[in-house]
N, C-alpha and C positions, 0 to 999 in steps of 0.2 A: 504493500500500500504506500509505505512511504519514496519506496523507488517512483510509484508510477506519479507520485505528485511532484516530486524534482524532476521529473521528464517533463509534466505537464507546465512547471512551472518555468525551466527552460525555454518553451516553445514559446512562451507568453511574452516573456523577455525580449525574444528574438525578433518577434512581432511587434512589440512597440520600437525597438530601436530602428526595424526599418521603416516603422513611421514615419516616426522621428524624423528619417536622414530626408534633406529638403530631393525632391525630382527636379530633372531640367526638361521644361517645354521643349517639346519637339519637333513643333509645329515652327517653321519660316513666315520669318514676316509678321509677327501675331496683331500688330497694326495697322495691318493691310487693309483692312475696312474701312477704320476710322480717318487714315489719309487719305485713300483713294488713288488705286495704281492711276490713270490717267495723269494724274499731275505728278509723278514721277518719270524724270528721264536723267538718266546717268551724266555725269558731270566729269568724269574719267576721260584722261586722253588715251585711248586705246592705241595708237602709234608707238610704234616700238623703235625707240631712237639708239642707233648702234654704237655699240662699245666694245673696246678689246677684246678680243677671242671670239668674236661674233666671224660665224661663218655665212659669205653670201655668193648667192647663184646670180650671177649675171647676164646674161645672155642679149645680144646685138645682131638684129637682122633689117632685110630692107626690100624692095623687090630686086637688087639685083645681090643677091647673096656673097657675090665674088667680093664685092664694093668692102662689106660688112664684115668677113668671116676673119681679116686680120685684127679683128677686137676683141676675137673669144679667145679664152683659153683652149687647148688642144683637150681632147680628150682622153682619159685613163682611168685608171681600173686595180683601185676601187677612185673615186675623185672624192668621197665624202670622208672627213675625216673619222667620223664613226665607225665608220666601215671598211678602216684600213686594213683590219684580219679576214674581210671576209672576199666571197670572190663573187662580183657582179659584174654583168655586163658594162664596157665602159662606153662612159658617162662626161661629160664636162666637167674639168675641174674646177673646184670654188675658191673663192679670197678671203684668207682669213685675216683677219683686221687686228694691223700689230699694236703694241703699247702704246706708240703716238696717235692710234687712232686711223691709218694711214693702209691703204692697198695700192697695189701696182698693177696697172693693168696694160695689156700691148699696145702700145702707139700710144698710147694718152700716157703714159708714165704714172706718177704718184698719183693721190688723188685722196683729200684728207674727207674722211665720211662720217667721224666719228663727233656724235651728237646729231647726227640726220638719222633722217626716215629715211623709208626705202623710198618712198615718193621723194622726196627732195634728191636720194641719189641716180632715180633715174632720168629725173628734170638735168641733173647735173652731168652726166653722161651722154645726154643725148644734146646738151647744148654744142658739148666737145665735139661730139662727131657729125652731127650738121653741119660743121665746118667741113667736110671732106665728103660726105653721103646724103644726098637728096632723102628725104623723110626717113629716119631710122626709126627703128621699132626699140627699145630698147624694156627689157622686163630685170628684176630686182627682186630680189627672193634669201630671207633669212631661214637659212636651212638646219642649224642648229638651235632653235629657238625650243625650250624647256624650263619647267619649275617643276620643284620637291613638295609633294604634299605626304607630311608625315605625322602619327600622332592616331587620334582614334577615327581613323577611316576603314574602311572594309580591306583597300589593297593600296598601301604607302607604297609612294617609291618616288621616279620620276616619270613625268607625264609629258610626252613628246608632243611639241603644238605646231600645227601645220597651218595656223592661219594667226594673222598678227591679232585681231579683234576674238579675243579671249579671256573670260573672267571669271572673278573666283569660285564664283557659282557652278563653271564650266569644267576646272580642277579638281573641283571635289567630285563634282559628278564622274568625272576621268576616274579620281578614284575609288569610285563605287560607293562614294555617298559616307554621311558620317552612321558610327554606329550607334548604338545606341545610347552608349557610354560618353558620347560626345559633347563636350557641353558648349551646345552653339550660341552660348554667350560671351564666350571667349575664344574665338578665332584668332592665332597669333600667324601676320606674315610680314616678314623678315625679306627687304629691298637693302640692295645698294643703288645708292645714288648720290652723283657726285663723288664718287670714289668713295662715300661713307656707308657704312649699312645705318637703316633704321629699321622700330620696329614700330608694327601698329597693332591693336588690339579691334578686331572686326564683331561685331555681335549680329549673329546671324536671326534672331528675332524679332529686330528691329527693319525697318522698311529702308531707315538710312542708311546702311550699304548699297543699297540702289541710285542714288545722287554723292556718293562717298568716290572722294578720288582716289581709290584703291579699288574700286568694285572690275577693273581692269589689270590684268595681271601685264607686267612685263617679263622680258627674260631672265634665268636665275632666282627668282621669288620662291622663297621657300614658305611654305604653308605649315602648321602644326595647330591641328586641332588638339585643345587640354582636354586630358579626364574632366570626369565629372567628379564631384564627391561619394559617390556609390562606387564607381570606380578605383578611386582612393582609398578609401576604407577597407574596398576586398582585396587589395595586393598589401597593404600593410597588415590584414588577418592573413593572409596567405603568405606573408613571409615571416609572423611571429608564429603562428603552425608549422612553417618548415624548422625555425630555428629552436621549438619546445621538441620537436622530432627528432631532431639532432642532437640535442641535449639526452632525452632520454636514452636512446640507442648508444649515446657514450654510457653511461651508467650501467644500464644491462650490458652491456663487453663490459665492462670493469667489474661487475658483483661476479660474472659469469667467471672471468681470470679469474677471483679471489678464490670463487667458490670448488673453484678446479682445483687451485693448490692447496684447500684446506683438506679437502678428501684425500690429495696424494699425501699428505702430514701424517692425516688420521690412517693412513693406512701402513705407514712404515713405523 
């Protein structure tokens, strides 16, 4: 009788504490009513302005090919620097954009890009070679373009972005969404800019991420969604259970030694 009411009374416990511990709304946006999606529009400059180690695809054509083809790079195999181990049909090579900011390209020489868009460097490319080719075509393509979304999401890692106009709403969906344990009032994501990192603190319940100039991600932006506090609470019971486990299991080997050599004692 007395067992079954320390069991009972266990359960009781157990059940108010996880009263107790507060839950995190789950729900996106939960003022989305009350402001009214229409009168929100993003304030973010989705433009992805290049820096150092930025990989770009450029390619130069026009109707008379021959006019144009001394402005591309040749082609090779692999051209993309991610895929220098692997073996792929070849491709065009890209420019990758040194510490001054700076690529070189055939016939046109240097060419500082660093702080432009891809639109300002195909304005900028194509002024150059108007000079020598009746209407060029010229296209601008950042090929390397990625962010880290890591923390309580379904599948962390990095999330490869194939178009510049991508947001954070877009990254977490990349990685399969937060879980449940995600506490989207605290979205942390980590920019450099200016050569400095910052951080900013995103709260995904709120509607103002949607006029928020970060609701657009750039290149290298790392995302980390925090636990929640249910979350925190069961990894610190689940590591004070591994550490009382370990204690004990020391103990039984030690009584277990003692008890081996007191029988060999008692027997000689």
């Amino acid at each position: 009788m007395r067992l079954t009411h320390i069991v009972v009374a266990a359960v009781a416990t157990a059940a108010m504490a996880s009263c107790s511990t507060p839950r995190t709304p789950l729900t996106y946006f939960t003022d989305i009513d009350s402001v009214g999606l229409n009168a929100i529009v993003a304030q973010g400059e989705y433009l992805t302005r290049i820096v150092p180690d930025d990989e770009l695809l450029i390619t130069v054509t026009s109707q008379n090919p021959e006019a144009t083809a001394v402005y591309n790079l040749p082609l090779s195999n692999p051209a993309v620097n991610s895929q220098i181990t692997k073996a792929t049909t070849p491709q065009q090579m890209t420019y990758l954009v040194d510490s001054k900011g700076d690529i070189t390209m055939p016939v046109l020489g240097t060419l500082h890009v660093g702080g432009l868009t891809t639109e300002q460097i195909q304005q900028l490319v194509t002024e150059k070679v108007s000079i020598d080719v009746d209407n060029p075509t010229v296209i601008v393509k950042m090929v390397n373009f990625h962010v880290n979304v890591a923390g309580e999401v379904r599948t962390p890692g990095v999330v490869n972005v194939t178009r510049e106009r991508f947001s954070v709403l877009d990254a977490l969906s990349s990685a399969g969404d937060l879980t449940e344990y995600g506490e989207r009032s605290n979205v942390l994501l980590v920019r450099e800019e200016n050569g400095k990192r910052t951080a900013h603190r995103i709260n995904l319940n709120s509607s103002d991420i949607l006029t928020s100039p970060y609701f657009y991600v750039q290149q290298n932006d790392y995302i980390y969604v925090t636990p929640n506090k249910i979350r925190q609470d069961n990894s610190k019971y689940n590591q004070n259970n591994a550490f009382k486990l370990s204690v004990i299991s020391t103990i039984v080997s030690a009584c277990s030694v003692v008890a081996s050599l007191v029988i060999a004692l008692a027997i000689k």
